[in-house]
N, C-alpha and C positions, 0 to 999 in steps of 0.2 A: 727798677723800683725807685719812686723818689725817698728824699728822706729833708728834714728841716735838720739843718746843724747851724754852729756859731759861726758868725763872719772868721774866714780862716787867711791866714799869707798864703798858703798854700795854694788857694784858686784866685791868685793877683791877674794869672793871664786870662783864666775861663773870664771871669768877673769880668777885665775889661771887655773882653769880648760883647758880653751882654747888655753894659753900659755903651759901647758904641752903636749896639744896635734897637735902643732909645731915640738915638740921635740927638743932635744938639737943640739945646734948651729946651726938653724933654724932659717931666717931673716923671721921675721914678720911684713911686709911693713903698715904702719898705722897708729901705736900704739904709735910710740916716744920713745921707749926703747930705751935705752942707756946702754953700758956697764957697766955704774959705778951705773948703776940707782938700787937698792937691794927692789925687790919686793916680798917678802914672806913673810917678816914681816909685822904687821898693819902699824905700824909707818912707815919702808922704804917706802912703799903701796902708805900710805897719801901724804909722801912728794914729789912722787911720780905722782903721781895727780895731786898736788898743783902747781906741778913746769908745768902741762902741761896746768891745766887752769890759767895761768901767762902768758904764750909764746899765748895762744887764744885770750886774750882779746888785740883788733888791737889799743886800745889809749895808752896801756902800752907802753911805748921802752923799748928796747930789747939791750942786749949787744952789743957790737961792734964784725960785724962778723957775727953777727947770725940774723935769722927775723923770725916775729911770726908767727904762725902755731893754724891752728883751727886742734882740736883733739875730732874726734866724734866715738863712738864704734856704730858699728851694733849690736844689741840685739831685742830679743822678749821672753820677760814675764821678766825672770832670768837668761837667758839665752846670755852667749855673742858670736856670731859670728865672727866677725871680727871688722874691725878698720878700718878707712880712716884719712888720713891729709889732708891740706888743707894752703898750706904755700902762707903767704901775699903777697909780691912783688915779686921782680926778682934783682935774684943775681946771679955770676959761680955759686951756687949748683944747684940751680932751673934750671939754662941753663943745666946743665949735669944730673940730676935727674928727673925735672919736679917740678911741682907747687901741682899735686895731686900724693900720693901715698896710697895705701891700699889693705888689705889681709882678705883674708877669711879664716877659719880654717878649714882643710881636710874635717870633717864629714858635713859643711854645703855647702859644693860648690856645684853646678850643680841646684841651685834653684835661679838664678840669684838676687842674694844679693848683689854681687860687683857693677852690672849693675846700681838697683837701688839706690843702694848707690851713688857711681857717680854721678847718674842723680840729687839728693837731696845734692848735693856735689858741684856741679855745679852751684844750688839758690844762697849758701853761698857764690859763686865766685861771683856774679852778685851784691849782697849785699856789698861787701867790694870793689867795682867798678873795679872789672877787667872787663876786657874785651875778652880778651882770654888767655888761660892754655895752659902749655904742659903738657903732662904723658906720662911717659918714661915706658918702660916696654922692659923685656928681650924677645929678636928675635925670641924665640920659643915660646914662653906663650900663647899659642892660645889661652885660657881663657879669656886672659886679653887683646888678640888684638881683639874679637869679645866685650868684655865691652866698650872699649873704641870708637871703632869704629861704634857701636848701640846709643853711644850719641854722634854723630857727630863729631868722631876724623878725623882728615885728618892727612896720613901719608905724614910726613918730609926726613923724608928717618932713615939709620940707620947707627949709631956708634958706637963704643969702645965706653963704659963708662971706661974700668980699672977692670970690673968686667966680661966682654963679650959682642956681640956686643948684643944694643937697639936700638927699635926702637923707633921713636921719634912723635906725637902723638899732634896738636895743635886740641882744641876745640875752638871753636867762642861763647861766652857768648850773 
């Protein structure tokens, strides 16, 4: 049975596993990676982590510019699946990105883990008092337009993000 928990050290090896089989320069929506962020090492790994359960916890503040973000992996047993975010207010990124973003890794798609994921993505929204999200996803994803629209996404229509056109996806908490 799957389960969403916090980014752990504990699954450094699963985790690479799943990040290698992305592949290189491959966006894996979920996770928080950053370019500068050096995750092979234990220590990069850790602080790595560290820095993502910092931006989760919503009483912390947060730099100027930036807002917190719940960061939960999809896994079952040892095994890491994918990643979901889950960013706090609303700010331009969130208007042009969305408030959820998240990716599943090649070999586990087609057993709807994104879906469920979402849907236990969605609790967290309700918890930190939103009231409704967007998720933005690219215009072809059918993937991720049957995800979002099986938890209640109503299409906004679609944009230019700068990366190709998205469509734009609000849910009612």
């Amino acid at each position: 049975m799957p389960e969403l928990i916090a980014p752990t050290t504990r699954l450094h090896s699963a985790w690479r596993e799943a990040h290698h089989e992305w592949g290189p320069g491959l966006h894996e929506d979920g996770f928080g990676l950053g370019p500068s962020d050096e995750v092979d090492s234990p220590d990069g790994f850790a602080a790595w982590v560290a820095r993502l359960a910092e931006g989760s916890d919503p009483a912390k503040p947060v730099e100027a510019g930036r807002m917190g973000c719940v960061y939960r992996w999809i896994v079952e047993g040892d095994r890491v699946h994918g990643g979901i975010a889950l960013r706090h207010g609303l700010n331009d990124y969130v208007l042009r990105f969305g408030h959820i973003g998240y990716g599943v890794r090649p070999s586990s798609r087609r057993r709807g883990l994104a879906t469920w994921a979402l849907g236990r993505m969605l609790g967290e929204a309700r918890e930190l008092g939103l009231d409704r999200v967007l998720i933005v996803c690219e215009a072809d994803n059918l993937a991720s337009v049957k995800t979002i629209e099986h938890n209640g996404g109503v299409l906004e229509g679609v944009r230019d993000t700068g990366y190709g056109p998205a469509r734009r996806y609000w849910i009612k908490i």
